[in-house]
N, C-alpha and C positions, 0 to 999 in steps of 0.2 A: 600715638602722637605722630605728628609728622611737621618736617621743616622744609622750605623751600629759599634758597640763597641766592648770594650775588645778584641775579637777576628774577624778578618776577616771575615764576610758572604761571602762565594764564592757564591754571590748574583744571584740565591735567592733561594738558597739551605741549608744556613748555616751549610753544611758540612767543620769542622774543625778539621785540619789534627792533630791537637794532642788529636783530642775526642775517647774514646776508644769503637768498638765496642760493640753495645751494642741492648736488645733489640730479641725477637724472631721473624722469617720469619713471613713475612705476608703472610699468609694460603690460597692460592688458594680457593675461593668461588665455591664449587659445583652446576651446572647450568643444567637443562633440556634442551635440542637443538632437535631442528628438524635434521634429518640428512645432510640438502641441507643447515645449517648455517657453516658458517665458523666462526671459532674461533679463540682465542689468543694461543700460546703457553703456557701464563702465565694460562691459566685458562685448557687447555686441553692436555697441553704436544706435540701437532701439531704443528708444524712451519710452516708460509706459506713463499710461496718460493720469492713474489715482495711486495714491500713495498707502497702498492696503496690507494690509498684516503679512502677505506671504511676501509683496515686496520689500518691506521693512526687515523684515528676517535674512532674505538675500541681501540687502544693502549692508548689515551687519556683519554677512559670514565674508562678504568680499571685502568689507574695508577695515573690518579687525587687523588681521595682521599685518595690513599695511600703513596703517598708523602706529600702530606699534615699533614697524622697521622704521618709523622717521624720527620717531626720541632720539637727542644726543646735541640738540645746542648747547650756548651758554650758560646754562640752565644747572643749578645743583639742586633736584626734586628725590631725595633721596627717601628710603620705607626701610625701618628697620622692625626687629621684636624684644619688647621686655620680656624674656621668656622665664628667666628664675620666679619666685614669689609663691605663696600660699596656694592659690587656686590648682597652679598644675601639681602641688603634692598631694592637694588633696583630692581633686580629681583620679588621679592616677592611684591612689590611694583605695577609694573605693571601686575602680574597676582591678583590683590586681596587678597594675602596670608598673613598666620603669615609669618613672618622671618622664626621663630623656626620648625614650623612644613617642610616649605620649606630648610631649611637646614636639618635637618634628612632626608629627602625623597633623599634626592642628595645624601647626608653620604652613604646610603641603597646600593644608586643603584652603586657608585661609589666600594665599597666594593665586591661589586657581581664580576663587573670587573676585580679587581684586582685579586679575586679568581677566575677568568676563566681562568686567562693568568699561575695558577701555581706558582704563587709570594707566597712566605712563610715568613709571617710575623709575630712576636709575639703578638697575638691578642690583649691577655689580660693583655697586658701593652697599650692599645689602651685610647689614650688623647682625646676632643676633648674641644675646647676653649671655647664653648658657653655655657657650662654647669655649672652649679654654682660649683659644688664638684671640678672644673678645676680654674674660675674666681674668687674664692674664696680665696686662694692663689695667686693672681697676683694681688688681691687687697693687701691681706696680704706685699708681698712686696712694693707696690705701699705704705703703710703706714709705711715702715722700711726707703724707700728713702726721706719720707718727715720727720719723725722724728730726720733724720740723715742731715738736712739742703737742700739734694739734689732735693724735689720737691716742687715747688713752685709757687705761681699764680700773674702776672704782667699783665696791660696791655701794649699790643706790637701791633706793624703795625705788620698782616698776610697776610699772603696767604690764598687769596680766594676765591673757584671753584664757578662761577655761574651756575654751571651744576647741579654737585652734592651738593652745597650747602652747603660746610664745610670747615675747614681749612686744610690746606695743611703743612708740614714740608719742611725746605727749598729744601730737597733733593729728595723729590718728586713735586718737576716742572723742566718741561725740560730745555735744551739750549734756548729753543723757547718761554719761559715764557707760558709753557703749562700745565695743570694736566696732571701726568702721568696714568691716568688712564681714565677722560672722555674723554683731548684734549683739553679742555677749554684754553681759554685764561685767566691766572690766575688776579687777580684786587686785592687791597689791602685795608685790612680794620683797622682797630681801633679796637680790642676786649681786652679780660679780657681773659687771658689763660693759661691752666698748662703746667708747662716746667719742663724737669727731664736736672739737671745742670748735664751733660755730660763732658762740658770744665774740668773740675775737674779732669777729668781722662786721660785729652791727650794726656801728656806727658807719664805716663804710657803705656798707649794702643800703644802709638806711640815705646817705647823703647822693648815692650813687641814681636814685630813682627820678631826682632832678632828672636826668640827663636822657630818660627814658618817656617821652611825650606823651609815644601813641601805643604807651601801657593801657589801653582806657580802660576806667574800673579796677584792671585789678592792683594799680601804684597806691590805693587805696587801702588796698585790701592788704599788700604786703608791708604798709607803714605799720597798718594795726598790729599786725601779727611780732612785727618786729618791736616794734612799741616806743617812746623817749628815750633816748640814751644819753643821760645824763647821770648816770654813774657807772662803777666798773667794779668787777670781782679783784678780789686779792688771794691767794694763794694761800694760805693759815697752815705755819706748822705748829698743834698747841703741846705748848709742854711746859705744866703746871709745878709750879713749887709750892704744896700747901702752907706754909712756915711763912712764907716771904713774897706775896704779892703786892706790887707798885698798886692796883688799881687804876691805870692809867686810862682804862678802855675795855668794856667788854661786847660782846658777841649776841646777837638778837640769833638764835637757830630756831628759824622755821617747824613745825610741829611734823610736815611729812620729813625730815633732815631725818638720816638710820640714827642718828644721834640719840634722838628724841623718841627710838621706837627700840634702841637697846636696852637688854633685862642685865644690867649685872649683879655677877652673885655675891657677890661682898659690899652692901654700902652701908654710908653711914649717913642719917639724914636727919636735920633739927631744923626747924621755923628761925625766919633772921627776920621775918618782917613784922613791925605791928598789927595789932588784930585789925585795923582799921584800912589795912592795904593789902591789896591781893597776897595771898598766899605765897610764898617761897619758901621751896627746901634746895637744901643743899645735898647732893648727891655726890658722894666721893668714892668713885672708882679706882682703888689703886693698879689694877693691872691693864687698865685705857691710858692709865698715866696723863687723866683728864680729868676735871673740878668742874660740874654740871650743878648752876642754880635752874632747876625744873620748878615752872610752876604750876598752877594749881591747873583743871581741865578746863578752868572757862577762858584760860589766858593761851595762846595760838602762839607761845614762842618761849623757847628756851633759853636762858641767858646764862653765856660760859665765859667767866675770867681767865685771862690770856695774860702776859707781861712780854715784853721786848726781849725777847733772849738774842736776838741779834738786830743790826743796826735797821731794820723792816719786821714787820709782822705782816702776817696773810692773812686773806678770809676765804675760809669755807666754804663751800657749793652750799647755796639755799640758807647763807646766814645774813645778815643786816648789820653792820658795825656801828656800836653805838657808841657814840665821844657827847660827854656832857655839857661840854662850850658849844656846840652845834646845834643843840632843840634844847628843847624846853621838855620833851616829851624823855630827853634821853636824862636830863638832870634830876626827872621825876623815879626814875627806874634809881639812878645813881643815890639819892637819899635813902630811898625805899633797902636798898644791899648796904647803905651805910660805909660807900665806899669811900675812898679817900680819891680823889682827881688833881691833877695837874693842869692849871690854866694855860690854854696853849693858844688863845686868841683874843685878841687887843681892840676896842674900837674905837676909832677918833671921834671927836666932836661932827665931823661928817656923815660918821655913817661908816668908814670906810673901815674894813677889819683886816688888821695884820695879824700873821704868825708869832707865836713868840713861844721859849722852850721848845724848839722843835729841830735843834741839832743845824743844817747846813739849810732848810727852808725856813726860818728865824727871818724876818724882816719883808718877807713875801706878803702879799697882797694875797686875800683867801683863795680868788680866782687862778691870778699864779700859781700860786703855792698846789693848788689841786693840779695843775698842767705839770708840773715840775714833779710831783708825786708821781702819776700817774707814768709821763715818759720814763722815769728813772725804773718804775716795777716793769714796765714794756722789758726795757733794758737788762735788766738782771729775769728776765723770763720768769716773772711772779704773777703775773696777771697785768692789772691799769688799763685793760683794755675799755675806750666806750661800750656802755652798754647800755640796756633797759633791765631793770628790777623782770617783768615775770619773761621774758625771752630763756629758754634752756638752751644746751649743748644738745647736739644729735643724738642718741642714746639709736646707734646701729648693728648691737647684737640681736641675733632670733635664734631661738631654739628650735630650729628647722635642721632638714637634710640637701633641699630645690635652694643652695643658692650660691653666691660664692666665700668659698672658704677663707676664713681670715691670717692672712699668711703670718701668723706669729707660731711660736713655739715656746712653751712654757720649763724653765729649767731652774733646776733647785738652786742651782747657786750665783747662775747671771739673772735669772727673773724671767720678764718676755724679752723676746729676741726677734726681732725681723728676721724673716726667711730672706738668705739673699736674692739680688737678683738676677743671678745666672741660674738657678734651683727654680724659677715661676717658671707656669706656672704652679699655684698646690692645687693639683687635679683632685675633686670629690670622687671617693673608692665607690665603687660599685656594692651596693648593700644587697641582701640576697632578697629581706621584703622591709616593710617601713610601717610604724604604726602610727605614728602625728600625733603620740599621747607620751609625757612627761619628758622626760631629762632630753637633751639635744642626740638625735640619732647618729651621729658619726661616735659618738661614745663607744657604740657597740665593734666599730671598723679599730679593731685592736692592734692591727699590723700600721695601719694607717698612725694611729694616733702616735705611738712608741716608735719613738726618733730619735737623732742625736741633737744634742746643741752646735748651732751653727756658731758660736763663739768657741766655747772652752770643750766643744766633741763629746763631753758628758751625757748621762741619758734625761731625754727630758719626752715633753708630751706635745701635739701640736695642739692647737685653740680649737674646740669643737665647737663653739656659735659659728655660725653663718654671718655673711652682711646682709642690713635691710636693700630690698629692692631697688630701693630708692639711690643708692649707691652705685650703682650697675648707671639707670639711668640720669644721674648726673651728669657724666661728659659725653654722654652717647655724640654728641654736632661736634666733636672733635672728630672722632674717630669716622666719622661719614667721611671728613676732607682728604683721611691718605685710611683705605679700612686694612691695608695689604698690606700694613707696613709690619715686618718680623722684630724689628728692632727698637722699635718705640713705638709708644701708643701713638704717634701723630708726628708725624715734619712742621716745623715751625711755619716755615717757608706756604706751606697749602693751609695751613690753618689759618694764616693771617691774609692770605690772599681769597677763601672764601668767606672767613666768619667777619664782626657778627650776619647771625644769621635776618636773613633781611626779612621774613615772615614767618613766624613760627604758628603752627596751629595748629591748638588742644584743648581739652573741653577743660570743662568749670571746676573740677575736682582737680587740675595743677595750679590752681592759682596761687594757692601759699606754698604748700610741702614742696615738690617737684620745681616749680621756679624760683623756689627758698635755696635752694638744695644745688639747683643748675647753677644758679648765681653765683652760690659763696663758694662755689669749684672753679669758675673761670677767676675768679678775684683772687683765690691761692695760687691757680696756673701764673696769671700774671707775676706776683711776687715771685713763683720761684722762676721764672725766666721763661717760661713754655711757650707763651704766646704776648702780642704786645696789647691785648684790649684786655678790657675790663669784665665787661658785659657780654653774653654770650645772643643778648636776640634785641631787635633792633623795636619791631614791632610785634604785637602780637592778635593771632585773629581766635578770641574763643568761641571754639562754636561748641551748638546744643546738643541737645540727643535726640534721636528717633526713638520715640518711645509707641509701648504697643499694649494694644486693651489688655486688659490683667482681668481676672475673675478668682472672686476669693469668696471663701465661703464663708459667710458673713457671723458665724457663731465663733467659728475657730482661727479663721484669719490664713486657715489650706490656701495655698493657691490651686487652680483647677484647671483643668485642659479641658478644652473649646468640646470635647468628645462626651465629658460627664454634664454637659450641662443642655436643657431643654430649653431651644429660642422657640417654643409654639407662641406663647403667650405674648404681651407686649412687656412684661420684667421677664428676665431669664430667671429660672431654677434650676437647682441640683435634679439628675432626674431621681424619682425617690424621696423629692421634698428637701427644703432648704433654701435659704434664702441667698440669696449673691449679691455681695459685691461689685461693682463695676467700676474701673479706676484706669487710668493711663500710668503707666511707668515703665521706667527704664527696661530694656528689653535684657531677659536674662532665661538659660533654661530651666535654670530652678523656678519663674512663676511658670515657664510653661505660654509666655507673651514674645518670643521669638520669631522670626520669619526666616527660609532660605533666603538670602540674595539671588540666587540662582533662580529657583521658582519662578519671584518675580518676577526676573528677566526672560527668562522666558516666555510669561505669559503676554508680557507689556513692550519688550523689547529695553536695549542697553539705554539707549538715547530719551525714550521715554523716564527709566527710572531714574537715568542724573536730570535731567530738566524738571521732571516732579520734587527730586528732594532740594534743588535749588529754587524752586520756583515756591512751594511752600510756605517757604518763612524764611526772615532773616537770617543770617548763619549762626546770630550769638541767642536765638531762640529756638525751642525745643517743638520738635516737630509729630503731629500724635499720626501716626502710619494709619489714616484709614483713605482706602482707595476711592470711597464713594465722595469723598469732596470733591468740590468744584475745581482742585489742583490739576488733576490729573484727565479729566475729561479737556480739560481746557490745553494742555500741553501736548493733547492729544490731536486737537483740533487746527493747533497754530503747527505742528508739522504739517500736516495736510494742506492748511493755507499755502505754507511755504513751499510745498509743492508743486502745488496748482499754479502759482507763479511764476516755475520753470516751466509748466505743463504750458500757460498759454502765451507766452515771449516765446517758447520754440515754434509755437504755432505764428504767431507772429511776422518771425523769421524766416516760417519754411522755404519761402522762395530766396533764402539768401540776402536778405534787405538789411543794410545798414540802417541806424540809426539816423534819421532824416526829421528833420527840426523841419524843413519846406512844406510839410505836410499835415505838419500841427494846426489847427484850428485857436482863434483869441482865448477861448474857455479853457485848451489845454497848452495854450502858452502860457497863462497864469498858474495852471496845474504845475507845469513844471520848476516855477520860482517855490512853490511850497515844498515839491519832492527835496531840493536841493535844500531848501530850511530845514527840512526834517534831517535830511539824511547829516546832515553836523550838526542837528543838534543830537542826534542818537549816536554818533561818534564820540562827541563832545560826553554825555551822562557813560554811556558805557563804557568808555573808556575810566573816567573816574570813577565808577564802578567796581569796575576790576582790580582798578592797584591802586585803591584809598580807601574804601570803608567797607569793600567786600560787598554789598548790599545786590547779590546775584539776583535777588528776585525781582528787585527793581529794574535793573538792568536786563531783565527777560520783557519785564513790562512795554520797557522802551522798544526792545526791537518787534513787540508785536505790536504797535504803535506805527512803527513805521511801515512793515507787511501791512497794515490797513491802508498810510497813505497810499501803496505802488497797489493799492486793490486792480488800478483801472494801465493795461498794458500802453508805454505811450511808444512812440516814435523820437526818442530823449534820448542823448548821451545822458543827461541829467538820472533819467528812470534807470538804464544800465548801472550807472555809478552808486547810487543809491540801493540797487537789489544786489553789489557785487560786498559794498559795506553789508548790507545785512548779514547774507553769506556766511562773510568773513568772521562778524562777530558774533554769528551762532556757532560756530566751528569748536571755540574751547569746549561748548557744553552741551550741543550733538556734532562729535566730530565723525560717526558715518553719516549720517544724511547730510549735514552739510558739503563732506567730502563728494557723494555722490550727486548733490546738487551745482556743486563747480564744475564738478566732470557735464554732464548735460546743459546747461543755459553756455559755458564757452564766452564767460563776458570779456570785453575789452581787450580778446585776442590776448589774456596775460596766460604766461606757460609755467606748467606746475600746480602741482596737488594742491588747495588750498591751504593746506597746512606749510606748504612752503613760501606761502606770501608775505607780504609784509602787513603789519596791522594797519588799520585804514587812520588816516589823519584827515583831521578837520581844514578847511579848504582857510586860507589867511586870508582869503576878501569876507570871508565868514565873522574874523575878530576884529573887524574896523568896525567903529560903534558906527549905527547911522543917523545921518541928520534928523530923520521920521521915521518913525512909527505907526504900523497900522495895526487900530488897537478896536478889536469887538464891542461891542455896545451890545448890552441888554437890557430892554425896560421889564421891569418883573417881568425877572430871571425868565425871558423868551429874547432869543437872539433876534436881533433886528436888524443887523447889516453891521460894516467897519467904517473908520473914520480913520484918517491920516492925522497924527498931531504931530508938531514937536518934538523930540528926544527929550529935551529939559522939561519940558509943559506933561511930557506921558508920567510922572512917578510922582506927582503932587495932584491928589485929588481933585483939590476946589479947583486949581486951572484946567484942568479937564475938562470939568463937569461945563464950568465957563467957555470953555472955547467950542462943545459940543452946541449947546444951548444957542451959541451966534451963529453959527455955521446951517449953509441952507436944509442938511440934514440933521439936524438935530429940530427947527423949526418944522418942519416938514414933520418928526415925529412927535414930539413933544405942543406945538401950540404953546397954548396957554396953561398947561396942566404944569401942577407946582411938583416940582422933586421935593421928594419928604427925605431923601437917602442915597448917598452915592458911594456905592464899594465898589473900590477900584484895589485890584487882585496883586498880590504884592510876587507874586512866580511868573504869571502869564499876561499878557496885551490882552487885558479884560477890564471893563465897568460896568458895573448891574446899577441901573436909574429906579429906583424903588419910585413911583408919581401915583397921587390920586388916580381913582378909577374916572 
């Protein structure tokens, strides 16, 4: 994932248009050459005349690292790594490795890459999660949420991968009761696990999405996931008097509740209901020191008698509280137990319903009386928080070894204990090897686990789950703003000065978990004083995937490498027989559908391979890697255009000739009123391009749009001004050819690398609307010439069509032949006159 702040990155350049020139030329390096070498212009003052594979290669090795030395405006474009998580233990896993050291080697090489492709990142705010000077501070907050009541350890029925062998969050299993990451069929178990109470902030996070516009799509996606919240958990301590229950209120417990999946060995159970209503027994476990009506299997909920032993009563994770004044459904249960109830609400002849019997909320309006409720349990830390019925709590323990350790300590007679904070971070012991099957691998680190208690110095044991990943990456856009600070995860002071973050962008798999997750961490930070927003990203841009032909074999569903399989025929087969598969997806080395980045690049060059994958497809659609489309011949051809048009304006100029309007011809004085139309109106689209809807490939469109208008070399300031925008705004997204195209055409006498200019603006005699318009005419759809109308007369059809029709040219084409159809073009100065033949 990656963010880019404060200021727009015209990614991945971080050239911003309000940064001020700055900075001296980068100095031509003096070179010995053979005579029979050809050179760059940048490096020999020679131009070559076509823009061919060995030139493009040179233009690459020479302006690499000098675009790389000009990163460091206003700009916060920072790259970090989630490095803890499943993948590298189990990678590491099956080659014999540490984790650690297999995670750096990947870091390395993955780094290389991204610096071949010309990507200009802020290095040295570079994060990565698996290091302690990073986990160090995720534990530190991980001990701010538990002090603050929000983390917490229960046993719950989980989710649990038999693959990988850990738990799961609900939100990571599919539709299909699968991990989303091995496939497994998920099973559920019985554990003892940490949960960060989330529900706590639903209602927030849910109201807070207002305020977030250009969420597009996914403000949708995260209501669902969060859901209504329009009730709230209560806290339940139950403890039963079998002799002497009020009846006042019982307990709807959910069928997954461990309630409802506990075996106890002593009960005692008899039918209360008639044969004519579902089934109920009574279960009485004396050493739960809990009264359990279970019923029968086709009924989805458990119902357990509570009384008020103190002036509140709680509820339970995963139960439903039923009061029989409130439904009809709750008074049907209440008959059916044969319980006795206490009327605790009043309705007037209006409609309207008061409290009554209900101690200091007695006289409350029901709506009140729930606010009043509700604040007073916030209050006394019982729960009342809004919520939604199916929203859960974070459930962030794994039974892993890759990740970071959860700084508690378990002691027989203070319970868990926060590890202080002068003792973080709790560095993961070095294990000799690792097997990624059953109970949590730090188990086995025996000197590790056997501690003292940080309270009472007693012997206790430290917490062997791990946290989920998802954890780590939480506040990661804190820690970009100060990465080097020893003393705190983040200075207030730079966290509020660059967040929120002004453009966040990541694919389709962070839309709920990860932006769930981001969220209800910057909303904590805020409460507890950290920083003063709410929201950690302002906008968001999600893009797709590059995905790559996949070959499976179509009996077993193998995936297959390009090497086993026989393209003679017009289907491919297995060689050996068998049938295949053919499919696009996500690109992974397990199908064996992967590419180097490198390869490409060197086959195609850098500039070539970001101009194809921006030019491809929109960023929030997924892109299928095949080289034979029409992307990549085409982005291939508009360099070489764009060449040739520093090739012949140098030719142009060779004898040193300014731009001279005296020499223009009437047909290329009209020429030049269009260059000047185009060249703002492809400032005008590409610019909102860039920093509004991302739509890069549009915005490539345009500027090969405008390389067609300057096809024809003029004698124009206008043609200058117009070829120096292009330039300009091809530079984010080839910034060596462009760089090296500034350096040869020398327009407008301006000094400095093209990347130190300023972005090009549209000319203000451009945004005065004008009095007329000259608007094309087509009679079935064949152009016929233009007509001058009107401004107010050009955007209403029928006076068009009318004033075309009176006018000597329209007489002159039309005669007497009747318009059956006039479309007039709602984007562009167009009318197609559909007339009899």
């Amino acid at each position: 994932m990656q963010v880019s702040v404060r200021r727009l990155a015209l990614y991945p350049l971080g050239v911003s248009r309000s940064s001020q020139i700055c900075g001296a030329l980068l100095s031509p390096v003096a070179r010995l050459r053979s005579p029979r070498t050809r050179s760059l212009f940048s490096e020999t003052g020679v131009w070559e005349k076509d823009y061919k594979t060995e030139t493009r290669r040179r233009v690459e090795e020479w302006w690499h690292p000098r675009i790389m030395a000009q990163w460091g405006k206003d700009v916060l474009n920072p790259m970090g790594w989630d490095a803890f998580g499943l993948p590298a233990e189990n990678a590491a896993i099956e080659r014999g490795l540490d984790p650690e050291e297999w995670t750096k080697s990947n870091i390395q090489s993955m780094r290389e890459q991204l610096d071949s492709l010309g990507l200009c990142f802020n290095w040295e705010r570079e994060v990565t999660t698996c290091l302690p000077d990073y986990y160090r501070w995720t534990q530190y907050l991980f001990i701010k949420l538990f002090e603050a009541g929000l983390a917490y350890q229960k046993e719950a029925v989980v989710n649990w991968d038999p693959v990988d062998q850990t738990v799961l969050a609900d939100e990571q299993v599919d539709e299909n009761g699968r991990s989303w990451r091995s496939g497994a069929l998920v099973e559920q178990k019985l554990l003892t696990q940490w949960f960060i109470k989330t529900t706590n902030y639903a209602k927030p996070l849910l109201d807070a999405l207002a305020d977030l516009p250009e969420w597009y799509g996914v403000k949708a996606m995260q209501a669902n996931w969060i859901g209504e919240c329009t009730g709230c958990y209560f806290d339940f301590k139950l403890k039963v008097n079998p002799c002497s229950l009020p009846f006042d209120l019982f307990l709807f417990i959910h069928h997954s509740h461990f309630f409802s999946m506990s075996q106890p060995s002593s009960t005692e159970c008899f039918p209360v209901a008639p044969a004519s209503q579902p089934q109920f027994l009574i279960s009485l476990s004396p050493g739960n020191d809990c009264l359990f009506f279970l019923l029968s299997q086709e009924i989805n909920y458990v119902c357990v008698h509570i009384f008020f032993s103190l002036c509140y009563i709680i509820v339970l994770y995963l139960c439903l509280t039923g009061i029989p004044d409130c439904s009809e459904e709750d008074r049907s249960v209440a008959r059916a137990l044969n319980l006795r109830c206490t009327t605790v609400l009043k309705s007037d002849e209006d409609g309207r319903q008061t409290l009554i019997n209900s101690d200091e909320f007695s006289g409350l309006t029901r709506e009140r009386a729930f606010d009043s409720i509700t604040q007073k349990a916030c209050e006394q830390k019982i729960g009342g928080h809004l919520t939604s019925s199916k929203l859960r709590d974070w459930l962030i323990s794994r039974q892993r070894y890759w990740g970071t350790p959860i700084p508690v300590v378990h002691c027989g007679s203070c319970g868990p204990v926060a590890v202080p904070e002068e003792d973080l971070p709790v560095k993961l012991p070095k294990l000799p090897s690792l097997k990624g099957k059953g109970a949590s691998p730090l188990e086995a680190a025996h000197d590790w686990v056997n501690c003292k208690c940080p309270r009472c110095k007693g012997p206790a044991r430290r917490e062997t789950d791990t946290m989920d990943t998802f954890v780590d990456s939480a506040w990661y856009y804190f820690r970009y703003t100060d990465p080097h600070n020893p003393d705190r995860p983040f200075d207030r002071h730079l966290a509020d000065h660059w967040l929120p973050v002004d453009v966040y962008i990541g694919g389709k798999e962070h839309a709920v978990m990860h932006l769930y997750y981001a969220r209800f961490l910057c909303h904590f930070c805020k409460d507890q004083g950290l920083v003063a927003h709410r929201e950690p990203f302002r906008k968001l841009l999600v893009q797709g995937l590059i995905k790559g032909q996949t070959f499976k074999l179509a009996d077993s569903g193998r995936y297959l490498k390009r090497e086993e399989i026989d393209f003679t025929d017009k289907e491919p087969v297995v060689h050996g027989g068998g049938r295949v598969e053919v499919t696009w997806e996500k690109m992974s080395k397990s199908k064996h559908n992967g590419l180097d980045p490198q390869e490409v690049v060197q086959q195609y060059g850098v500039d070539t391979v970001r101009l194809y994958t921006l030019y491809a497809a929109p960023p929030e659609q997924d892109i299928l890697w095949n080289v034979k489309t029409d992307a990549l011949p085409g982005v291939l051809r508009w360099q070489s255009r764009l060449w040739q048009l520093v090739t012949k304006l140098r030719g142009a100029r060779q004898l040193g000739d300014v731009p001279s309007p005296s020499l223009l011809k009437k047909k290329e004085l009209a020429e030049t009123k269009k260059i000047w139309e185009n060249k703002n109106y492809a400032i005008q689209e590409v610019t909102s391009h860039f920093t509004e809807d991302f739509l890069f490939n549009a915005a490539i469109s345009r500027l090969m749009g405008l390389t067609n208008t300057l096809s024809v070399v003029q004698h124009s300031v206008e043609f200058e001004e117009a070829l120096a925008a292009l330039v300009l705004m091809t530079a984010p997204m080839a910034p060596h050819l462009a760089s090296e195209l500034w350096a040869g055409c020398q327009l407008l006498q301006r000094e400095g690398d093209v990347l130190q200019q300023f972005w090009p603006t549209v000319d203000a005699e451009y945004l005065e609307a004008p009095d007329f318009v000259e608007l094309s005419v087509l009679i079935n759809n064949k152009a016929c010439g233009t007509v001058t109308v009107p401004l107010q007369v050009s955007k209403d059809s029928e006076r068009v069509q009318q004033f075309i029709v009176e006018s000597p040219f329209g007489q002159k084409l039309l005669g007497d032949r009747n318009i059956k159809r006039a479309i007039l073009s709602p984007r562009t100065a167009l009318i197609n006159l559909l007339i009899d033949e």
